[in-house]
N, C-alpha and C positions, 0 to 999 in steps of 0.2 A: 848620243841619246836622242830619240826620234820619241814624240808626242805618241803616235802612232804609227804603228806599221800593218800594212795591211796584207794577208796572204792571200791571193789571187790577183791577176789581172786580167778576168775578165771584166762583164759591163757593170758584175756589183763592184767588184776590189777597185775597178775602174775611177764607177763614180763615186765611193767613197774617198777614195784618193784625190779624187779631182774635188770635191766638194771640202775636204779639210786643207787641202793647199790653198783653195780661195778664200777660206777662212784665217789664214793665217796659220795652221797651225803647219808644225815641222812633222813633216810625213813621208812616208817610204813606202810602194807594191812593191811584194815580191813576184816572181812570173817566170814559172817555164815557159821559155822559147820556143815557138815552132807549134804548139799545138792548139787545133780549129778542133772549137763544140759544134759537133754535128746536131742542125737546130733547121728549121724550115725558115727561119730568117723573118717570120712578121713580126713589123712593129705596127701602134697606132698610132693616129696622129698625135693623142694627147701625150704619148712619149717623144713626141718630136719636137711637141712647144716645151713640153715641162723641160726636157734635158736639151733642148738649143742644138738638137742635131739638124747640120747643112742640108739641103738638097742632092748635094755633090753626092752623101752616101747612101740616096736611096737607087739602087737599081731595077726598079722597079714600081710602079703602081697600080696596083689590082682595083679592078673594080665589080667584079662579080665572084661570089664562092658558089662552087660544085656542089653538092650533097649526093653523093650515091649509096644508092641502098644494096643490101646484100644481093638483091637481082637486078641489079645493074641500072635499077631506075633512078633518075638524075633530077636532080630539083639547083635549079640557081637561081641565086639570091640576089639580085644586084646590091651593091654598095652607096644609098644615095647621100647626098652630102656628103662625102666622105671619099676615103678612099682604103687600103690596108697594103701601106710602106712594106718595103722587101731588102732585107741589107743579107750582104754576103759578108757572114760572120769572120773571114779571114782576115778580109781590109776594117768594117764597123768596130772590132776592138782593137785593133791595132791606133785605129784615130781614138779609141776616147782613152787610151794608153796616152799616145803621144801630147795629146790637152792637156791630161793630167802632171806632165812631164811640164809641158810649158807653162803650168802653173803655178810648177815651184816644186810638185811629191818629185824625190827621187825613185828612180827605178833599181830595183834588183833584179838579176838576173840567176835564177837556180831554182833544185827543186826543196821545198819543206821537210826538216827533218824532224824538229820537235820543240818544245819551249820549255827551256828551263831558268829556274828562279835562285836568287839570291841577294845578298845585302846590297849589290850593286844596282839589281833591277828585274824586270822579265829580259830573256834576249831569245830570241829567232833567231832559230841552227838552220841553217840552210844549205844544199850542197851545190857550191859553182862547179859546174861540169866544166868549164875553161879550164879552171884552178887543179879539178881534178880533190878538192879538198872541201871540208866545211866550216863554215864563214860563224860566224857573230854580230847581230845589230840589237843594239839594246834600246830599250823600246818603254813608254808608260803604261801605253795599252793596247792591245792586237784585235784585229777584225779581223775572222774566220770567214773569208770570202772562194774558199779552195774547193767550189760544185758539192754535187751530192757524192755519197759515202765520201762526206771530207774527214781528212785527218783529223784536222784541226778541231773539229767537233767531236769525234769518236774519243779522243783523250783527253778534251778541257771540258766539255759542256756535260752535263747530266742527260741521258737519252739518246747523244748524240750515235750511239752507235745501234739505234736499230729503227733506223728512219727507212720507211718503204717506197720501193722503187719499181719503175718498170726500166726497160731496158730499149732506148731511141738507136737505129742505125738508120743512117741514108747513106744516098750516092749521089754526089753532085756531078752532073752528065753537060755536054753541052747542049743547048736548048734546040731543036727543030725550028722548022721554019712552023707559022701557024697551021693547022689541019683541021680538017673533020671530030680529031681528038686533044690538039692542044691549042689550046689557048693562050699566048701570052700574056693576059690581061685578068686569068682568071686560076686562081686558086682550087684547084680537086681535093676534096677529103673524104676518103673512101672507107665506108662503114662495112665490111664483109669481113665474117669470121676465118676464109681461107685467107685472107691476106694478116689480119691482126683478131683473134680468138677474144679480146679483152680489151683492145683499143683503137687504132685503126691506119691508117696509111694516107700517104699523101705525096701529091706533084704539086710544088709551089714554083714557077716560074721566077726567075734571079735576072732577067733582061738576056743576054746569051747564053747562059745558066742555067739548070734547074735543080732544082734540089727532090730526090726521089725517097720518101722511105715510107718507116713504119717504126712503129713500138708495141710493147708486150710484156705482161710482169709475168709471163707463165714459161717456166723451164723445159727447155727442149723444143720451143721454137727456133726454125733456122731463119734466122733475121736475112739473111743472102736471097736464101729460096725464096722466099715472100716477097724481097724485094724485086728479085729478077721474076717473080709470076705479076706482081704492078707495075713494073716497067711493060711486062708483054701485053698487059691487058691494056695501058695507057701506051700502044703505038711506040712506045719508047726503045725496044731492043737492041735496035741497031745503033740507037747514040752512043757518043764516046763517052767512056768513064774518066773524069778528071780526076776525083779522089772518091774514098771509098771511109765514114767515119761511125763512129758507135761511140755510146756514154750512158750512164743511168741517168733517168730522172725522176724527181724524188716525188713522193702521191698526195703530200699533206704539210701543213708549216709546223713544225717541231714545239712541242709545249713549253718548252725553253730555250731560249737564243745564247743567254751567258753564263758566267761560271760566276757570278756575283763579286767576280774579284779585277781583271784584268782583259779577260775574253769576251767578246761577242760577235754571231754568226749574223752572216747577210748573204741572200739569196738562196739558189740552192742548195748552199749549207744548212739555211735554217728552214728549206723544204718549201719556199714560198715559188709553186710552179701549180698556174691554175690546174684544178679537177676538169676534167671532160675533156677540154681544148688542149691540153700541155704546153699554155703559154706561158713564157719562160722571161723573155728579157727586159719585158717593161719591169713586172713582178721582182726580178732581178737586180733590176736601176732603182727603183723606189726603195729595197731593201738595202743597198749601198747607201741610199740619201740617210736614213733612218738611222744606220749605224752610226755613218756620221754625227748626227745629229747627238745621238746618244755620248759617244765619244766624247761630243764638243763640252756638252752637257756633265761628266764626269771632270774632267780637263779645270772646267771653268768651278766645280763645287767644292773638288777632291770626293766627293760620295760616288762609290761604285753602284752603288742601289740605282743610280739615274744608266746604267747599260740597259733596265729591263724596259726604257725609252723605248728602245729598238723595236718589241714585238710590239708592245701596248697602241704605238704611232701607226705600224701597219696594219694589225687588226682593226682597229678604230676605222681606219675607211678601207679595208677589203674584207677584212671577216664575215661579213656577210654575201659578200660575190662569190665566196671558197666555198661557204655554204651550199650556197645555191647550185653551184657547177656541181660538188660533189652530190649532193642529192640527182643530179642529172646523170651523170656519169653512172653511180650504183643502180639507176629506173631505170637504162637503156641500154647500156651497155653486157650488160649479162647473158643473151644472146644475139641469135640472126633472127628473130621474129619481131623482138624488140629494137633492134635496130631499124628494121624496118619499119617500123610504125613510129621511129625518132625524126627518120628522114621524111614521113607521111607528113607530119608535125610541122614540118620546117618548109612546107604547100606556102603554109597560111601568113598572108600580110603583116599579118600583126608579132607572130612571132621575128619575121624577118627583119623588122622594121625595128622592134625590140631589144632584136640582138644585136644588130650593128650600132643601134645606139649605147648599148651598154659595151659593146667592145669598142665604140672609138672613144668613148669619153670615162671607159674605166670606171661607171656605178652605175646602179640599177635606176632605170628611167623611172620615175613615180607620176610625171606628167600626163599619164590616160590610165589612170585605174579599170576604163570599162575595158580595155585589152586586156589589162593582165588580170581580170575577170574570167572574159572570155579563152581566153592562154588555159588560166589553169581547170577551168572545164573539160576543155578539149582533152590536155595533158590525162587528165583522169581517164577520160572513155578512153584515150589510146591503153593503157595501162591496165587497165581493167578487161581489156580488150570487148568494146562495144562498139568497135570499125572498123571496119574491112583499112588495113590498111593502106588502101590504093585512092580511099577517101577521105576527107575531111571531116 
């Protein structure tokens, strides 16, 4: 009998694992083997102090991001104070795996087949491919940390099964030497509708690495073709392909995380992957901490009611940054004209300064009102279109 058991072990299933083993309680991830989320790999710093990740797993430290517009004109940001962390998601969740492990959560090994209930308990069916058979661990309470379209959600949670998504592939290539078109040090996100029709594409340098793709929630895009036309247009064709990976992710945080009874989702399961930017793994971490939280919270009352911890603790300080992106993402994203006039946008100091701030420290900066005065003037005449987009 395990306190909790948790399905996934990615960075949520992760850190919730890791976070209730430090707590004492008796814990279990479950985890298929062998499979990497294909993910452009940024972290920020405030995910590096809050979860005590080493040095050792950053491969990377960017200091300026790319903006390209749909005609190829380029705005970079630099990164001051700060920097934007780069982990290559094969070895980054395998260590926060292994933490978890050395702090007591046992690990499972297999994939999710369902939860069923009785006098005895919940218990996670799971299938060990070793074994060849399906297993049994009985459990108080389970955390649905299994990505987006999870299982685990689509048949415990209410809603769970029609959470919306686009669809992320990249190709992790080995990195070039620096050039006239890459930069080791600096992050490309490329806004053109022949590459992403609805979202956008992107080369994020991994240290010998790079990671190449794109995403798109619209049917009948070739995620290949697209990739292999931003590889050719970022110099990249003739690098090697190391692996080649695809996954949905999910567009919005789910109006409900639990079943009010035994169940609660974290991370992708519960849809927590910022608007605009599709950043995934802090969002991701915080959502594991929260489950926990929740969990402990249940454990220590006996009242299932304290699972709806979970959503309430992460809207409370991001619900308003999801806002914000998502109003961003729906104002710009809808064409190539608009896009353009996103990256016109992203000229100007104050935006720039704006955003890094709110991307390292994870909330929205309130410390100069007359900027995001000035910000959201601008933002209108872009919108309304009263500038030429090549000006400010």
């Amino acid at each position: 009998m395990f306190d909790v058991i948790v399905i996934g072990g990615g960075p949520s299933g992760a850190t919730a694992a890791n976070d209730l083993a430090q707590a004492g309680c008796s814990v279990a991830f479950l985890d298929r083997a062998g499979r990497i989320k294909p993910c452009g790999g940024a972290i920020p710093p405030r995910l590096i102090a809050d979860f005590s990740i080493p040095e050792s797993q950053l491969v990377a430290h960017i200091q300026t991001a790319r903006m390209v517009s749909p005609t190829g004109r380029a705005v970079d940001i630099p990164i001051e104070n700060g920097f934007v962390g780069m982990v290559d998601r094969e070895h980054f969740d395998e260590f926060l795996r292994a933490r978890a492990v050395s702090n007591g959560a046992a690990r499972l090994t297999g994939t999710y087949v369902r939860i069923e209930r009785d006098a005895a308990g919940t218990h996670v069916v799971y299938r060990d491919k070793a074994r060849g058979e399906e297993m049994r661990a009985t459990t108080k309470l389970v955390i649905g940390a299994d990505g987006a379209r999870s299982n685990v959600a689509k048949t415990e949670v209410p809603g769970g099964d029609r959470i919306p998504y686009v669809i992320a592939y990249h190709e992790i290539i080995k990195a070039p030497s620096a050039n006239a078109l890459y930069d080791p040090m600096r992050c490309d996100v490329i806004y053109d509708g022949r590459i992403s029709p609805d979202f956008y594409g992107w080369v994020f340098p991994h240290g010998d690495q790079c990671s190449v793709g794109m995403g798109t929630g619209i049917d009948g895009i070739d995620l290949k073709t697209a990739t292999a036309d931003l590889r050719a247009a970022s110099g990249l064709s003739g690098c090697e392909t190391l692996r080649r990976e695809g996954a949905p992710i999910p567009l919005r945080p789910m109006d409900r995380w639990d079943n009010g009874r035994d169940v609660v989702l974290a991370g992708d399961a519960a849809g927590v992957v910022a608007p605009s930017s599709g950043e995934g793994i802090y969002y991701a971490m915080v959502g594991g901490r929260v489950a926990a939280t929740a969990a402990q919270a249940v454990l220590a009352t006996g009242r299932a009611s304290k699972l709806r911890l979970a959503r309430k603790l992460f809207m409370k300080e991001h619900g308003t940054v999801f806002k914000v992106l998502r109003s961003m993402q729906d104002a710009y994203y809808k064409s190539d004209e608009r896009r353009e006039r996103f990256v016109s946008l992203c000229h100007d100091v104050d935006v720039q300064k704006l955003t890094f701030d709110a991307y390292m420290n994870k909330k929205l900066v309130n410390a100069r009102p007359l900027a995001h005065l000035k910000i959201g003037f601008k933002n209108i005449r872009h919108l309304l279109g009263w500038v030429a987009p090549e000006h400010i």
